[in-house]
C-alpha positions in Angstrom: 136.7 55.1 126.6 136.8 58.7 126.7 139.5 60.7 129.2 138.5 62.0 132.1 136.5 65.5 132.4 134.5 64.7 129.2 131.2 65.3 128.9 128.8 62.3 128.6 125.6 62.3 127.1 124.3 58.9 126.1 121.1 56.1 126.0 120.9 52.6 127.8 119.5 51.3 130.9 119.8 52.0 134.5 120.5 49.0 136.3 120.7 48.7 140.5 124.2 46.3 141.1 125.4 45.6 144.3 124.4 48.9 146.1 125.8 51.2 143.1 124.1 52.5 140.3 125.0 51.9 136.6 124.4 52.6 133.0 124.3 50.0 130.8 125.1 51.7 127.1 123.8 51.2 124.2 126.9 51.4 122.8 128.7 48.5 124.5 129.8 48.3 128.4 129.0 50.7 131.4 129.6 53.2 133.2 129.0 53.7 137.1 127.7 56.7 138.3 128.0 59.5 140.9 124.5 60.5 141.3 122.7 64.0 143.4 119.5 61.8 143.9 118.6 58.1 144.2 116.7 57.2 141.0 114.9 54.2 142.1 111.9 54.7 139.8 114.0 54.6 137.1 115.9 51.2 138.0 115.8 48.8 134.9 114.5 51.3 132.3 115.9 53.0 129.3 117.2 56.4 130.7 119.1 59.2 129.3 122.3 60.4 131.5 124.1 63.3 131.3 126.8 64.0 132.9 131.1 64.4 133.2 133.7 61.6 133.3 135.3 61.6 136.4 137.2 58.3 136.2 137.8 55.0 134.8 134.4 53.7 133.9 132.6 56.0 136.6 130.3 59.4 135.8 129.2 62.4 138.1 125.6 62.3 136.9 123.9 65.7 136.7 121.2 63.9 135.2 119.1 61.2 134.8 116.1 61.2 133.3 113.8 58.5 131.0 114.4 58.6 127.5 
């Protein structure tokens, strides 16, 4: 994975686990996610996130958004 205040800008699928929101990447693993708004409408669909890595594994999410 990337260090931490890179900017993240990748495909997968928004999954709902355990109370926490995550992307599940295209490219292999996931990342959990700080998010501004609850996208429920989004849950289980192929999004695209934007956003900056803030620590292990977990992204403030300035955006979510179906891709």
């Amino acid at each position: 994975m990337s260090g931490i205040g890179t900017r993240i800008d990748e495909i997968g699928t928004l999954i709902l686990d355990g109370g926490a929101f995550y992307l599940r990447r295209d490219l292999g693993g996931r990342y959990e996610l700080e998010l501004h708004r609850t996208p429920v409408d989004l849950v289980e669909k192929r999004v695209r996130l934007v956003g900056t890595l803030v620590g292990a594994g977990l992204v403030n999410a300035e955006g979510v958004a179906p891709a």
